[in-house]
Every structure is written in structure tokens, then in C-alpha cells.
C-alpha positions, 0 to 999 in steps of 0.5 A: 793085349798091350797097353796103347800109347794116349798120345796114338790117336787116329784120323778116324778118331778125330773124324768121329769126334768132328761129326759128334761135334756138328764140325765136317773137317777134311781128313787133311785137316783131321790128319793135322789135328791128330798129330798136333793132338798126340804131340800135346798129348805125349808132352802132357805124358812126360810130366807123369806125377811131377805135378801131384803136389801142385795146388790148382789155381782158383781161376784160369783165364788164357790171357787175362792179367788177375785183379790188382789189390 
């Protein structure tokens, strides 16, 4: 048995996961997601333990500036 690739995520797969979700996308649209999935996924790969070191932040907020002191 060989090991699969995380980033080899399939149509299907994102399919099943829209229909558990509530959400109906079209296969080009779950084609689309797949992709752009397995390319975040492969980069999210190339770090490997690099980031072992690195303390979490105590807050994440995409796109909020932390509280001025």
C-alpha cells in the first residue's frame, strides 16, 4: 500500500463534504475548490517541522490590528 499524497484530494471528496456541510456546489465549482485546496494543502507540506519552534499566537484575527498599549 503506498502513502497518499494530503494534498490529492478529490471532486468527490469535496462533493461529500459540501453535502455534510448543507452546501450543493456544481462539480466545476467542487473541481475548483479541490484544486485550490490541494495547492494550500502541498504548501501548507513544504513547511514540514520548520514551524516546531514557533509559539502560537495568543489571538488571531484575519485582518484586525492587536489593541494599542
Amino acid at each position: 500500500m503506498t502513502a497518499r499524497d494530503p494534498a490529492d484530494i478529490s471532486k468527490n471528496q469535496i462533493l461529500e463534504l459540501a453535502r455534510a456541510a448543507g452546501l450543493d456546489p456544481d462539480g466545476t465549482r467542487a473541481e475548483t475548490i479541490a484544486a485550490r485546496l490541494g495547492a494550500a494543502l502541498a504548501e501548507l507540506d513544504q513547511l514540514g517541522d520548520s514551524l516546531v519552534q514557533v509559539e502560537p499566537a495568543p489571538t488571531f484575527a484575519a485582518g484586525v490590528a492587536p489593541p494599542s498599549k
